[in-house]
N, C-alpha and C positions, 0 to 999 in steps of 0.2 A: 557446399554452403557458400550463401553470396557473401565476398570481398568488404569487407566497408569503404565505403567509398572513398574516402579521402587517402585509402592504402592506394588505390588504383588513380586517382583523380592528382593533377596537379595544377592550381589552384592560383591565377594569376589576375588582382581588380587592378585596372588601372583609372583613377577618378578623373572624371572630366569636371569644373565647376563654375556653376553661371550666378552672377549676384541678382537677387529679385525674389520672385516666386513666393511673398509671405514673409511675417515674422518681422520681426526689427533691422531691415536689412540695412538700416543707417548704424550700426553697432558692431556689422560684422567684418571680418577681418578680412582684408584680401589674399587671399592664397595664390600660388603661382598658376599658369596658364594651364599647365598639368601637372600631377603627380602620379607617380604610380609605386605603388603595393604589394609586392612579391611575396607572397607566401603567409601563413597567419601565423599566430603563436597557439596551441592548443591548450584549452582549459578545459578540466576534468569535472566542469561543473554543468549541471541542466541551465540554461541563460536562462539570467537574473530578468523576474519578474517588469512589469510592466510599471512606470511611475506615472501618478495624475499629478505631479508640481509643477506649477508656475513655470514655466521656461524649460519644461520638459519636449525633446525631438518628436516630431511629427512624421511618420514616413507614408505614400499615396502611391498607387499607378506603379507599382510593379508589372513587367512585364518582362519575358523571354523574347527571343530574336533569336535565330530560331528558337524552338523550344523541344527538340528530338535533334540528338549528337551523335556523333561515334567519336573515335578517338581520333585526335588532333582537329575536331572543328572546334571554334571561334563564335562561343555565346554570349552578345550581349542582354547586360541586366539593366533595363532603364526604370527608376523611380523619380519621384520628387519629394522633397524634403525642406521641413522650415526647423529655426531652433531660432528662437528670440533672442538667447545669450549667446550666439556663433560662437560656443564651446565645444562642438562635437568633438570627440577623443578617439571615439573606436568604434569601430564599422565592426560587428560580430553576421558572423552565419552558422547555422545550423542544418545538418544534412538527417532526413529521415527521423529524426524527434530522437535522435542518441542523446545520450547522455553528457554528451560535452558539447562545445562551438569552439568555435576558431575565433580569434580578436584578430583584428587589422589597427596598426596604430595609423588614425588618421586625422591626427590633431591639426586645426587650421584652417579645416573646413569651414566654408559659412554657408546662411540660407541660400536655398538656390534647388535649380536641379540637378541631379549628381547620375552619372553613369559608368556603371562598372564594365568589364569584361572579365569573362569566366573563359580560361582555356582548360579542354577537356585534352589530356593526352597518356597514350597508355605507357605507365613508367613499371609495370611487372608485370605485363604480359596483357592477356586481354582483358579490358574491360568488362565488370561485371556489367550485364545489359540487364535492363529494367528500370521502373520509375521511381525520382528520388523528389523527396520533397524537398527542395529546397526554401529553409525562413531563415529571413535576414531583419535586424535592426541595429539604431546607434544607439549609444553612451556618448551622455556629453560626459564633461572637467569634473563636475560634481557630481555623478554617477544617477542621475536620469536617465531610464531606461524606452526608448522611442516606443512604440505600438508594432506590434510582429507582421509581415506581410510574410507569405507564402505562395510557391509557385514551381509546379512540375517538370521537373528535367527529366526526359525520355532520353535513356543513354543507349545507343546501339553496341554490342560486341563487336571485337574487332573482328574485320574479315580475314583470312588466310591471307598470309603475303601472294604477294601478285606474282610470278614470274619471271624474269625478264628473259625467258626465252621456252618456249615452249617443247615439252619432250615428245609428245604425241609424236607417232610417225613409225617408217619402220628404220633399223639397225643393223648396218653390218657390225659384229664386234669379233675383237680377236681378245681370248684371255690368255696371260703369260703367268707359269709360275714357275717357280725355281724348280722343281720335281717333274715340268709336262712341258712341253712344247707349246709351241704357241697355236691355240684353235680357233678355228672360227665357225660361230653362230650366229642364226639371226633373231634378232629380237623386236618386237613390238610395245611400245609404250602407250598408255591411253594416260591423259591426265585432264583431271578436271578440280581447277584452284589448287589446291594446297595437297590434293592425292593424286597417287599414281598408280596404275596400276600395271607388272610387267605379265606378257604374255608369249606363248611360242608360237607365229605365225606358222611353222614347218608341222604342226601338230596338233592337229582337229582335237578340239573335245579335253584336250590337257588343261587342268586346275591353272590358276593365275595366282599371283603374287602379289601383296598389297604394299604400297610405301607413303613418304609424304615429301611434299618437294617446296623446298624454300628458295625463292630466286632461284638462280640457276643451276641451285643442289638441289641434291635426291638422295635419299637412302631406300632399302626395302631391305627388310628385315624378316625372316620366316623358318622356325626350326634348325636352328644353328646354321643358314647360310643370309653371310649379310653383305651389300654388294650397295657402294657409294657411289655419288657419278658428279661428275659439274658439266653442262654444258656448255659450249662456246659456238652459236651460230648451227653450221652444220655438223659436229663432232663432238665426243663426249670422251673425258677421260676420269682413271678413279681404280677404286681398287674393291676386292671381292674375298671374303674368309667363309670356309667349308669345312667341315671335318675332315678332309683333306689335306687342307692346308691353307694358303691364302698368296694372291697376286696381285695382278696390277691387268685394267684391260684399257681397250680403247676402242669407238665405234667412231662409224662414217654413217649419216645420216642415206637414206635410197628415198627414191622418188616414186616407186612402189611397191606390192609387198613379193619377198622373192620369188623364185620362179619354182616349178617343182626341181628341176635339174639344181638350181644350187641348195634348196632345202636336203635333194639327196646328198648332195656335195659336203655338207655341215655335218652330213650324220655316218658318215665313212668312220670307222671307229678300229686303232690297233691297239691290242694293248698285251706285255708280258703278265701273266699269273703263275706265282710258285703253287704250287701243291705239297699239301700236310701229309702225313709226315714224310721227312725225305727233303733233298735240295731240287725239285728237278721243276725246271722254271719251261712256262710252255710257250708261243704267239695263241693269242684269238684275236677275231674278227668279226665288225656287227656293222653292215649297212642299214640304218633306221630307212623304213619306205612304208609309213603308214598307207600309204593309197596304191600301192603295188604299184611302183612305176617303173622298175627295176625290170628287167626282161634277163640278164645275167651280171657275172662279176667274178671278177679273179685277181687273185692275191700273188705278189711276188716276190721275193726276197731272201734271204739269208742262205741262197742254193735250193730255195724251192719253190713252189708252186702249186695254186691249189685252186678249188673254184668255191661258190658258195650255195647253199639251198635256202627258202625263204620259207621262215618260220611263221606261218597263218595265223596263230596267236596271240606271240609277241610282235608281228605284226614289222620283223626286220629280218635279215640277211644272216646266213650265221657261217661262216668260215666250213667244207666241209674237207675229207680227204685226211690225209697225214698232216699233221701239223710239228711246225719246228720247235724242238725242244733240246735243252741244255740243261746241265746242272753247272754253268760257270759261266751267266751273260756278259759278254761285254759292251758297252753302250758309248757309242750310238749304234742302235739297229737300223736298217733303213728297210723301208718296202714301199711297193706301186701297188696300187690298188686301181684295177678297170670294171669302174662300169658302165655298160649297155643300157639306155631308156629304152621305151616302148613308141616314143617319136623315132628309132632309128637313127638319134643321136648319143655319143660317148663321151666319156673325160675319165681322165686319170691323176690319181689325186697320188702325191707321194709322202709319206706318215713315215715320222723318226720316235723312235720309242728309244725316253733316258731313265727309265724305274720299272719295277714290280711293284705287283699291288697281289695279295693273296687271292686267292681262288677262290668264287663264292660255292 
């Protein structure tokens, strides 16, 4: 439902006044160079009918400048106006035929022609956008009511804050939380105005995340994982809550999107799982390699050693051979994980594991 406008609008005449222009201008009073008018008083009444007495205000040549706004433009209202007894008292306006108007006390004024300014600015959020009629008239001293003019204000909605610095692009990020060690992913941002959107360059065809980004925050928010960010030039820091738990991360802006060697690098995965019933706690192992670039890999640590097979499937690496188990971890565990591309190149990534996580 549209806002009334005067919730959203705030509402600033400032009178400019010239003596002449009609009417007994040998009677009228001189008022200052300027005055200005801040704000009106609200009256809960439909404005008071139109008077034909003697020495009743004359109002002509309404007109907007511009006359289509968004919030914070700067609309002048120019009219001219005569009053025989240069009693004017109160400038009223009326928005869209409500049931009430606003009074301006603007006693002092004389014949002449008078010009207001209207500031549009958005004081709860956005601007209801669409056309308002705006009518205005005076009341002089003795409550002569001028003749109604009317005229169209086209109010645009506000646009989405602007940015001051653009997320688009791709991201090295490490997340840290008290329970895992520090990891690193890479991430891609797309943003257009005020949305965001996050994606996993290392993985074709994977669903995206939706957010919204306010200057140089961001949130994205999707099924219990919700991850904040600000950024600053090249870097972004901020923090991330999961049904897991929740941290703190920080990214480095890259210049393009990663290479297959560090997407496999990202997806090197150790982790302990207990198994029900019973204490007996085990290692696995998951190299993610959606585009098979993996040619081998091997696992090392706690006195053992082991290699891996590549699950066609799930479409990753999965630890094969005897695997290390305990029923009394101690932590920090340490392992090297090597592996073998299908360029003939290697790296070895070393993975500290400080928790259990139950066995799916």
């Amino acid at each position: 439902m549209k806002k009334t406008v005067l919730s959203c609008l705030l509402i600033a005449v400032g009178f400019v006044m010239g003596c002449g222009g009609g009417g007994d201008a040998s009677t009228a009073a001189t008022p200052a160079a300027s005055a200005v008018v801040i704000g009106g008083t609200p009256v809960n009444n439909a404005p008071p009918a139109t008077t034909t007495k003697t020495g009743t205000p004359v109002i002509s040549n309404l007109t907007l400048n511009p006359n289509t706004a968004k919030a914070g433009d700067r609309i002048t209202f120019s009219l001219a106006f005569t009053d025989a007894n240069a009693d004017v008292n109160t400038f009223g306006i009326q928005f869209n035929g409500e049931n009430k108007y606003y009074a301006y006390d603007v006693s002092g004024v004389a014949s002449g022609n008078m010009a207001f300014n209207l500031t549009v600015q958005d004081t709860i959020g956005n601007v209801s956008a669409g056309a308002y009629q705006v009518t205005v008239f005076l009341i002089d001293k003795l409550g002569n009511v001028s003749n109604y003019l009317t005229a169209t204000l086209t109010v645009q909605g506000s646009s989405p804050p602007t940015p001051t610095t653009d997320i688009s692009g791709y991201w090295a990020a490490h997340f840290t939380s008290p329970d895992s060690p520090t990891e690193e992913v890479y991430l891609q941002f797309t943003q257009n105005g005020g949305s965001v959107t996050l994606s996993d360059p290392c993985t074709v065809g994977k669903s995206s995340l939706n957010g919204t980004a306010n200057g140089a925050n961001f949130s994205i928010t999707s099924e219990g994982f919700n991850m904040t960010g600000t950024v600053n030039g090249n870097s972004i820091t901020g923090s991330f809550s999961n049904e897991w738990g929740a941290g703190t991360w920080t990214a480095t802006k890259m210049s393009s999107a990663p290479t297959s060697g560090q997407c496999i690098r990202s997806g090197v995965e150790v982790i302990l799982v207990r198994f029900q019933p019973g204490t007996k706690y085990c290692i696995e192992a998951f190299i993610t390699d959606p585009n098979h670039s993996v040619t081998s890999a091997s696992l090392v640590g706690m006195g053992n050693s082991q290699g891996f097979t590549y699950d066609s499937v799930k479409k990753r690496w999965v630890d094969s051979g005897t695997r290390y188990c305990t029923s009394s971890p101690s932590f920090p565990m340490s392992y090297t994980v090597t592996v073998n591309l299908n360029d003939a190149t290697s790296f070895i990534v070393s993975k500290s594991v400080i928790s259990w996580e139950w066995a799916e």
